[in-house]
C-alpha positions as CSV (number, residue, x, y, z in Angstrom):
1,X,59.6,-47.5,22.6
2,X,57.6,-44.6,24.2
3,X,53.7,-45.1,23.5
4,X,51.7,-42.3,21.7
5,X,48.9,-40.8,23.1
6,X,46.0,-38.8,22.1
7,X,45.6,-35.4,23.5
8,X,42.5,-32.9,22.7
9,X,43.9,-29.1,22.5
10,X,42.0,-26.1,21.8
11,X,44.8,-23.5,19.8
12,X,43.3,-20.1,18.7
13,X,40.1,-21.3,18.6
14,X,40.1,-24.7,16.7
15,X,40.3,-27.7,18.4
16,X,43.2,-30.2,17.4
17,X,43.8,-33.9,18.5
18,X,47.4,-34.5,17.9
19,X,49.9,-37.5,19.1
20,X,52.2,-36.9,22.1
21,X,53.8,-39.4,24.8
22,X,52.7,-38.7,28.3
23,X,56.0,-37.4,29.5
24,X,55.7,-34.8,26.7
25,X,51.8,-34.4,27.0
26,X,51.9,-31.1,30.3
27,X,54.7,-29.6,28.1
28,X,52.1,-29.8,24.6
29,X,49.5,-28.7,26.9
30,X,51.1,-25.4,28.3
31,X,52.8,-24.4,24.7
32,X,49.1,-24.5,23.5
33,X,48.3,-22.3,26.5
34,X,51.0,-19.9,25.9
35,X,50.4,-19.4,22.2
36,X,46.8,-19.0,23.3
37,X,47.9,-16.3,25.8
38,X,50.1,-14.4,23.2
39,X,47.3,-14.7,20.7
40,X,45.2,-13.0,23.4
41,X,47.6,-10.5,24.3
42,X,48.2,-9.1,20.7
43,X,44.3,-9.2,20.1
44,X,43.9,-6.8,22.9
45,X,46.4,-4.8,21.3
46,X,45.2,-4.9,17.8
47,X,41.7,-5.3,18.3
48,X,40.7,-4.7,14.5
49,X,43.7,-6.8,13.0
50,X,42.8,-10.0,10.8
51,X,43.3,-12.9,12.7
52,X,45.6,-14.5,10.5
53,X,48.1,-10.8,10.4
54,X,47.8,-11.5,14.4
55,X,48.6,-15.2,14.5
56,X,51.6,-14.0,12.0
57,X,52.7,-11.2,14.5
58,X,52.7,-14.5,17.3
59,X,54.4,-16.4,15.5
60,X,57.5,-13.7,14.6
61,X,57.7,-12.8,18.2
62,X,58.2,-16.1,19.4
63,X,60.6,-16.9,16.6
64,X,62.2,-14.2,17.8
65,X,62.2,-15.3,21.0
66,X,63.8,-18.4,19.9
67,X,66.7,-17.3,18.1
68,X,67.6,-14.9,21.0
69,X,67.7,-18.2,23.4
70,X,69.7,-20.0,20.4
71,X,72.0,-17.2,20.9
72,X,72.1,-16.9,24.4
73,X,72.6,-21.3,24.3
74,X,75.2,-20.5,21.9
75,X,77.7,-17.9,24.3
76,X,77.4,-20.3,27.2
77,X,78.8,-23.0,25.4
78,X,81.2,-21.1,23.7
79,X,82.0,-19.6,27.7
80,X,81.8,-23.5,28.5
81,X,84.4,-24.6,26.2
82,X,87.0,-21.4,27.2
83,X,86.3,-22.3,30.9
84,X,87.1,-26.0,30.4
85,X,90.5,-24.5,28.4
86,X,91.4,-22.2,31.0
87,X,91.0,-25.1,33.7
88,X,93.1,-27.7,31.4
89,X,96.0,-25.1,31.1
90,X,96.0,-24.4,35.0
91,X,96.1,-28.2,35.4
92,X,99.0,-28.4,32.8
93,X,100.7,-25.7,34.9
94,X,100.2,-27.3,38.6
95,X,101.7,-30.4,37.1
């Protein structure tokens, strides 16, 4: 079993203490960092928005961002599984 560790973030402003393991703790670390970042990068943007319309805007785009890599995860299996076809049949016909 992998023992939980404490780790003190500071997201948007607020500071959190939230549970990780320590093989899991630089990647918690650096998706704080990166949804810091975006935050940061939209505010610049849209100085005057709300806060919360901005963290809303941060949190479509990387949604966004997810689905496209589902996708993408999604064609290279799909490219996996007619590769490993394509190699079965050219075994089937060198036999």
């Amino acid at each position: 079993m992998t023992e939980q560790i404490a780790v003190d973030l500071k997201v948007l402003g607020h500071n959190f203490r939230l549970a990780t393991t320590a093989s899991q703790q630089a990647d918690l670390e650096r998706a704080a960092q990166l949804l810091n970042d975006k935050y940061d990068e939209f505010r610049r943007k849209a100085p005057r928005m709300e806060p919360s319309k901005l963290i809303i805007m941060v949190a479509l785009e990387l949604m966004q961002e997810v689905l496209s890599m589902n996708k993408s995860l999604q064609e290279y299996e799909h490219c996996e599984r007619l590769l490993q076809a394509i190699l079965e049949e050219a075994e089937g016909l060198a036999e």
